[in-house]
Chimera marker file (.cmm) of the C-alpha trace (Angstrom):
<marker_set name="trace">
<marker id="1" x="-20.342" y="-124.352" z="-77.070" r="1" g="1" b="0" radius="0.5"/>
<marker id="2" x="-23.644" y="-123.293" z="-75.732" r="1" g="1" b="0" radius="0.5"/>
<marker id="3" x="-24.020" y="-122.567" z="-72.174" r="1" g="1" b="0" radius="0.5"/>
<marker id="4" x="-25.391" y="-125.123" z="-69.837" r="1" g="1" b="0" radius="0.5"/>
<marker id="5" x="-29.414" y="-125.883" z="-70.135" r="1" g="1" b="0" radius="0.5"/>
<marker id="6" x="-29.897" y="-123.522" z="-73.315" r="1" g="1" b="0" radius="0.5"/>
<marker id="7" x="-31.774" y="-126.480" z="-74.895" r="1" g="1" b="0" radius="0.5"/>
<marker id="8" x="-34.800" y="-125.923" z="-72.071" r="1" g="1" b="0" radius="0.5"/>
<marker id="9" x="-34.716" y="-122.369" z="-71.782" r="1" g="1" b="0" radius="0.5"/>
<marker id="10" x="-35.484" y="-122.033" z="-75.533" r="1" g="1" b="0" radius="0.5"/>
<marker id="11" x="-37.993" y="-124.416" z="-75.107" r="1" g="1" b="0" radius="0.5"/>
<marker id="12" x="-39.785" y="-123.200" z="-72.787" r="1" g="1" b="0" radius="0.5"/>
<marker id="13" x="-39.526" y="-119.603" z="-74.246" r="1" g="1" b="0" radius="0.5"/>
<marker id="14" x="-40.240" y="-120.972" z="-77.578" r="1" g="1" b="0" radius="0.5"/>
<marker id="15" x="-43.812" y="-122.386" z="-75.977" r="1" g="1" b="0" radius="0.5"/>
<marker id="16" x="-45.402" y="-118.740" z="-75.576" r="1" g="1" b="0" radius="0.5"/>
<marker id="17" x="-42.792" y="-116.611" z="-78.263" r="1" g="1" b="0" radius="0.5"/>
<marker id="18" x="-41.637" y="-116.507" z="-81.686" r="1" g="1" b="0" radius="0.5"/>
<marker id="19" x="-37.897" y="-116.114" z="-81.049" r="1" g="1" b="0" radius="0.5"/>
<marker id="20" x="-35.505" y="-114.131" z="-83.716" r="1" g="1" b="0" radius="0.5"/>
<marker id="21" x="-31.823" y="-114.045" z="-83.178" r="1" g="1" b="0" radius="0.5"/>
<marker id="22" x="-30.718" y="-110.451" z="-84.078" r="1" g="1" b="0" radius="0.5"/>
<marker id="23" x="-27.416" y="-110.292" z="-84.905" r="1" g="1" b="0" radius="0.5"/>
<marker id="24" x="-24.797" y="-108.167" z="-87.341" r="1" g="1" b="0" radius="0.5"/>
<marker id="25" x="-23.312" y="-111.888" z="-87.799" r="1" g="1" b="0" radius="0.5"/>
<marker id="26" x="-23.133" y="-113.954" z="-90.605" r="1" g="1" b="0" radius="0.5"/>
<marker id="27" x="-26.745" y="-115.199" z="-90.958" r="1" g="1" b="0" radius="0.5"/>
<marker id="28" x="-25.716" y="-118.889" z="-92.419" r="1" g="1" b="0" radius="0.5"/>
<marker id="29" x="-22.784" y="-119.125" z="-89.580" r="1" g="1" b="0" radius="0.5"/>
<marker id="30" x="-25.374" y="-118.773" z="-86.787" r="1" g="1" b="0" radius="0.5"/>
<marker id="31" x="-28.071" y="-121.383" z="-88.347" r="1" g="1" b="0" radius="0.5"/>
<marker id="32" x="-24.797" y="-123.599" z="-89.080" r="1" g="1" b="0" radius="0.5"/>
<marker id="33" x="-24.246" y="-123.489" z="-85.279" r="1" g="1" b="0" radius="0.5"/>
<marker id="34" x="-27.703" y="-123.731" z="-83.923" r="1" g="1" b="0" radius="0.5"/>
<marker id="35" x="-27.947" y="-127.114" z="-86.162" r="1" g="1" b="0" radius="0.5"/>
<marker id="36" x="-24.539" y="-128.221" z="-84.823" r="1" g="1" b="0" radius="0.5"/>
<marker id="37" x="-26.179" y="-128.052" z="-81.077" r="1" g="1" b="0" radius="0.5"/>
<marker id="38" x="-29.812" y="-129.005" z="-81.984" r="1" g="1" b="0" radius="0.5"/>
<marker id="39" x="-31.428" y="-125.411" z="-81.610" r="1" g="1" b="0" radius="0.5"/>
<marker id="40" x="-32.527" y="-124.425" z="-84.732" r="1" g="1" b="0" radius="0.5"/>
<marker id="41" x="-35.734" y="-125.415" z="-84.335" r="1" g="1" b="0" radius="0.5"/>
<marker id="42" x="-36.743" y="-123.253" z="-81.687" r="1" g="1" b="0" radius="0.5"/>
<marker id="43" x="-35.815" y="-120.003" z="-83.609" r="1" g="1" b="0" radius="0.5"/>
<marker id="44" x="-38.113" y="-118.637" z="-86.014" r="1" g="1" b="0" radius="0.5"/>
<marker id="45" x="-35.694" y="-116.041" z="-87.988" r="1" g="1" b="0" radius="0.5"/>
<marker id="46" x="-32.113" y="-115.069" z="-87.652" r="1" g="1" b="0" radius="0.5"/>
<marker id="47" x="-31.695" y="-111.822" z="-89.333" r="1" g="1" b="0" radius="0.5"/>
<marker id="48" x="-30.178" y="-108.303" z="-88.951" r="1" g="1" b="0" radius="0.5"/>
<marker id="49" x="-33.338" y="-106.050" z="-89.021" r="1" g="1" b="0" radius="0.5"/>
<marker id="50" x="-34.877" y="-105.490" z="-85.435" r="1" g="1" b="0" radius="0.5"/>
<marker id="51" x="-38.492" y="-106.090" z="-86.142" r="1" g="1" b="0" radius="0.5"/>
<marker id="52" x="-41.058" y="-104.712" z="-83.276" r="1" g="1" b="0" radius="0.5"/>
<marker id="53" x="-41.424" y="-107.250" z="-80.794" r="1" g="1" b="0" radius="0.5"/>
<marker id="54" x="-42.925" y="-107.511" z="-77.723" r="1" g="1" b="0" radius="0.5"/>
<marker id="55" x="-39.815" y="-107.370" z="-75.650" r="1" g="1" b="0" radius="0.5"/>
<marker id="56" x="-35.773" y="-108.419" z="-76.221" r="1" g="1" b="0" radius="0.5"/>
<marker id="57" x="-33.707" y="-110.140" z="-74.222" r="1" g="1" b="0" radius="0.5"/>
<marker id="58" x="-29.926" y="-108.694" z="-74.753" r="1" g="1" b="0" radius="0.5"/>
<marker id="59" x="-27.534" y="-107.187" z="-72.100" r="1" g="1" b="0" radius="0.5"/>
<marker id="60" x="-29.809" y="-103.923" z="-73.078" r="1" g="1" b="0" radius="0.5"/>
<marker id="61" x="-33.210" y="-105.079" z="-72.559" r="1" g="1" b="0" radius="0.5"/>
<marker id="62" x="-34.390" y="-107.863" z="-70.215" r="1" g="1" b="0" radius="0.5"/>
<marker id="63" x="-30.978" y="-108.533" z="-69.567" r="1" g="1" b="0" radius="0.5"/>
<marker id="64" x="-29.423" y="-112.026" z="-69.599" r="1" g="1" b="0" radius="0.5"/>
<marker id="65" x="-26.647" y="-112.614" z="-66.735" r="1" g="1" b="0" radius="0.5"/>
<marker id="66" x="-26.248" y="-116.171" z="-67.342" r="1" g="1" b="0" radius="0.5"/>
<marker id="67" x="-29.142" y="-117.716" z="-65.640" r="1" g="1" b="0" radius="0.5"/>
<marker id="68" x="-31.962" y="-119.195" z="-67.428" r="1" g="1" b="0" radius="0.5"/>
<marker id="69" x="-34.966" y="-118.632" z="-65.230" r="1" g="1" b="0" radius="0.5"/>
<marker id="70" x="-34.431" y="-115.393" z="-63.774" r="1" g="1" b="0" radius="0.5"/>
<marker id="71" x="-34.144" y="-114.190" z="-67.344" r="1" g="1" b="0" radius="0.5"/>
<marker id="72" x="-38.132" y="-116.395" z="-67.831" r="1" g="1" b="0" radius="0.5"/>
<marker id="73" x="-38.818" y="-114.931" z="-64.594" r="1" g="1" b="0" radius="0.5"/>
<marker id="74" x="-38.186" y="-111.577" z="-65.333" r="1" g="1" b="0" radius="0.5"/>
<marker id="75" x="-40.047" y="-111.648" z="-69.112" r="1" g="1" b="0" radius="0.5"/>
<marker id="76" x="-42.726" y="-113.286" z="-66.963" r="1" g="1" b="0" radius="0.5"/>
<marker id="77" x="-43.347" y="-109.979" z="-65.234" r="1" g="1" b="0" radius="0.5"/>
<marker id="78" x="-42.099" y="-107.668" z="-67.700" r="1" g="1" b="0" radius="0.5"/>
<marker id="79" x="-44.581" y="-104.536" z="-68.758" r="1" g="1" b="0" radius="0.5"/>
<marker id="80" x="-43.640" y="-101.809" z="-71.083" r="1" g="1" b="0" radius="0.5"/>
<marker id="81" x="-43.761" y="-98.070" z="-69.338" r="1" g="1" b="0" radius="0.5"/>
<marker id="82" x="-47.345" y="-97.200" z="-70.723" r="1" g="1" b="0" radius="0.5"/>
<marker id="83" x="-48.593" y="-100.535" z="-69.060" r="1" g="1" b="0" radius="0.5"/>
<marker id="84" x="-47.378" y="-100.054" z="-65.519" r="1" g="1" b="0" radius="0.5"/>
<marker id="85" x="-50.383" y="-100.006" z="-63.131" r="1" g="1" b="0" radius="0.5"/>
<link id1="1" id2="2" r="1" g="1" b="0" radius="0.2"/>
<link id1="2" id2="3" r="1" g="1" b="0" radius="0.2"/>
<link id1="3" id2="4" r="1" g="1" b="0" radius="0.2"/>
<link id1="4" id2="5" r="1" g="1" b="0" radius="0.2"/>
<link id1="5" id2="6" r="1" g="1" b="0" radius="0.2"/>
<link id1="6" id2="7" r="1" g="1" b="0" radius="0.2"/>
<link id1="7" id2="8" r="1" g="1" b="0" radius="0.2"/>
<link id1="8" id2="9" r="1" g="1" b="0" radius="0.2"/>
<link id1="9" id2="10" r="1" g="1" b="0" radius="0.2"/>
<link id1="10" id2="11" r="1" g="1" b="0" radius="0.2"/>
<link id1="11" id2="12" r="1" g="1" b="0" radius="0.2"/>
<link id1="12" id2="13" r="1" g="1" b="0" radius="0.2"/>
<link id1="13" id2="14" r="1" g="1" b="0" radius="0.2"/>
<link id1="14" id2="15" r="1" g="1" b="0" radius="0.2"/>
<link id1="15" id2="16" r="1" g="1" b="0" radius="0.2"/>
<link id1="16" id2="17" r="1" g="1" b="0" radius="0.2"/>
<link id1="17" id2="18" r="1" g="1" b="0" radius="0.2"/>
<link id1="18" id2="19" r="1" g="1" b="0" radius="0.2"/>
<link id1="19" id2="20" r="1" g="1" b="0" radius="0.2"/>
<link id1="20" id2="21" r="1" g="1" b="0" radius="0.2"/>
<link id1="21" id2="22" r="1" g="1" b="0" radius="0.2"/>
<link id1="22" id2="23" r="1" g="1" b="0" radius="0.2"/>
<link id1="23" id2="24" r="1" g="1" b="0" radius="0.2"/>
<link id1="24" id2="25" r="1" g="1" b="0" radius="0.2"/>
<link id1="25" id2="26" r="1" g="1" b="0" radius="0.2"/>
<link id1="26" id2="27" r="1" g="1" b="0" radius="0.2"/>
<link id1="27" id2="28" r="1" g="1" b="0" radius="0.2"/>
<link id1="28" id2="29" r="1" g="1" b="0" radius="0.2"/>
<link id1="29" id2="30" r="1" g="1" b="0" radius="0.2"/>
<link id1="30" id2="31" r="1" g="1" b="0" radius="0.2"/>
<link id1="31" id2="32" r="1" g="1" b="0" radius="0.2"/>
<link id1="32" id2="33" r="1" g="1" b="0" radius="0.2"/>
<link id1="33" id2="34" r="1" g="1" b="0" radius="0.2"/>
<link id1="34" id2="35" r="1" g="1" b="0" radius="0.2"/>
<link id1="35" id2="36" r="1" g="1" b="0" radius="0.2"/>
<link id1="36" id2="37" r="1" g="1" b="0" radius="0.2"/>
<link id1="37" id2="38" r="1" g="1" b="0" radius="0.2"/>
<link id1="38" id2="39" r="1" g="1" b="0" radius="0.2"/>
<link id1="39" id2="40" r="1" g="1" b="0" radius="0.2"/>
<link id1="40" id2="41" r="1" g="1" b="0" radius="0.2"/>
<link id1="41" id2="42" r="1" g="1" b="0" radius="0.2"/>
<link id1="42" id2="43" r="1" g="1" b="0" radius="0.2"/>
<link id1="43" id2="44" r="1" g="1" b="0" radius="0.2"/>
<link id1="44" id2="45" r="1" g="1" b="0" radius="0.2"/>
<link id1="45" id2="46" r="1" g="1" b="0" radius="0.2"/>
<link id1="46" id2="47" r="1" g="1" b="0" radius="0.2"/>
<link id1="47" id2="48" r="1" g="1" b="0" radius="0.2"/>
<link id1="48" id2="49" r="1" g="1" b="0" radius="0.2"/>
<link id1="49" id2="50" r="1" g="1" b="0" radius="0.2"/>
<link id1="50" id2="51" r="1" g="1" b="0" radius="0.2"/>
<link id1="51" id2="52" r="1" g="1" b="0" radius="0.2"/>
<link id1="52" id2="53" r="1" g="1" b="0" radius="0.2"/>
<link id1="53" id2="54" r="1" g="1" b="0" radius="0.2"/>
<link id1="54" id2="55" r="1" g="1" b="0" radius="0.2"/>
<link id1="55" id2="56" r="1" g="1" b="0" radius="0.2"/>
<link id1="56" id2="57" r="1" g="1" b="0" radius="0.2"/>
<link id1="57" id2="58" r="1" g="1" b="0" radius="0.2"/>
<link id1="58" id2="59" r="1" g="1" b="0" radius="0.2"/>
<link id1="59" id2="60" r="1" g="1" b="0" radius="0.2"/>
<link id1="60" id2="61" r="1" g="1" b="0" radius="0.2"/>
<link id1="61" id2="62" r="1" g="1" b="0" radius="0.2"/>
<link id1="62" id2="63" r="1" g="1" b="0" radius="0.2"/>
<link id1="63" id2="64" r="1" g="1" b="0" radius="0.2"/>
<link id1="64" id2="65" r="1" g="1" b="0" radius="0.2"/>
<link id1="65" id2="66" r="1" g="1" b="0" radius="0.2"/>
<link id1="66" id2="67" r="1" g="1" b="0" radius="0.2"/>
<link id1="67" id2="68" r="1" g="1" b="0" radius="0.2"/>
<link id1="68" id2="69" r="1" g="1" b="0" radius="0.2"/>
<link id1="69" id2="70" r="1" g="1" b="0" radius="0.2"/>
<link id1="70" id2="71" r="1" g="1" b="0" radius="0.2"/>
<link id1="71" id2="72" r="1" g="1" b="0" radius="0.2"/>
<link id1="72" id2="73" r="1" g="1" b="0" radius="0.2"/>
<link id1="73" id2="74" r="1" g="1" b="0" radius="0.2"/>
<link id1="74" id2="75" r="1" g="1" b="0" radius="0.2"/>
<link id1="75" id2="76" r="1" g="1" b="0" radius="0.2"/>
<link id1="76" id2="77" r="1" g="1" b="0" radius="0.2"/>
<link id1="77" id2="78" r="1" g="1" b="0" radius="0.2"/>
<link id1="78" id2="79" r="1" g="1" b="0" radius="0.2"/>
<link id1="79" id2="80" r="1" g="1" b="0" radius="0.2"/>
<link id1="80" id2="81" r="1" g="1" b="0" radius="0.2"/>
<link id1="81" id2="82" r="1" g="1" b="0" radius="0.2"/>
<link id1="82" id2="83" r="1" g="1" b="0" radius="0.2"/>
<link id1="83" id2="84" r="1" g="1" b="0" radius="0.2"/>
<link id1="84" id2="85" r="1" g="1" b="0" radius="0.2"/>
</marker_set>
C-alpha cells in the first residue's frame, strides 16, 4: 500500500522531472504495483542502472522522512556543492 498522498506528490514532481525508480528489485514487480495503485504514469523508467540525474531522492540524498512537501521543499532549494553561492 502506498503511503498517504503519493498520487500528488508524484504529480507535482512529475510536472518539472523525469522520475526513474532505481531499484535492485524485480523491474516487472514494481511496474505491476505502480499499475495496481495508478502511478505508473508518472514514472518514466524503472531500472537498476543509476543514470546521472540532477538530484535523488533516497534516505541518502534529498532524504525522504515521510512527508511529501518538505521532501518538494527541500528539492526546491537544493544546489549541488559547486553551485553554492
Amino acid at each position: 500500500m502506498p503511503k498517504q498522498d503519493v498520487d500528488s506528490f508524484l504529480s507535482e514532481l512529475s510536472k518539472d522531472y523525469k522520475i526513474f525508480i532505481f531499484t535492485t528489485r524485480n523491474s516487472l514487480d514494481v511496474a505491476e504495483w505502480l499499475i495496481k495503485y495508478d502511478l505508473r504514469k508518472y514514472i518514466s523508467n524503472i531500472t537498476n542502472v543509476k543514470a546521472p540525474a540532477f538530484a535523488y531522492i533516497d534516505d541518502r540524498a534529498i532524504k525522504f522522512n515521510g512527508d511529501y512537501s518538505k521532501t518538494l521543499e527541500k528539492l526546491k532549494k537544493f544546489k549541488p556543492y559547486w553551485n553554492i553561492v
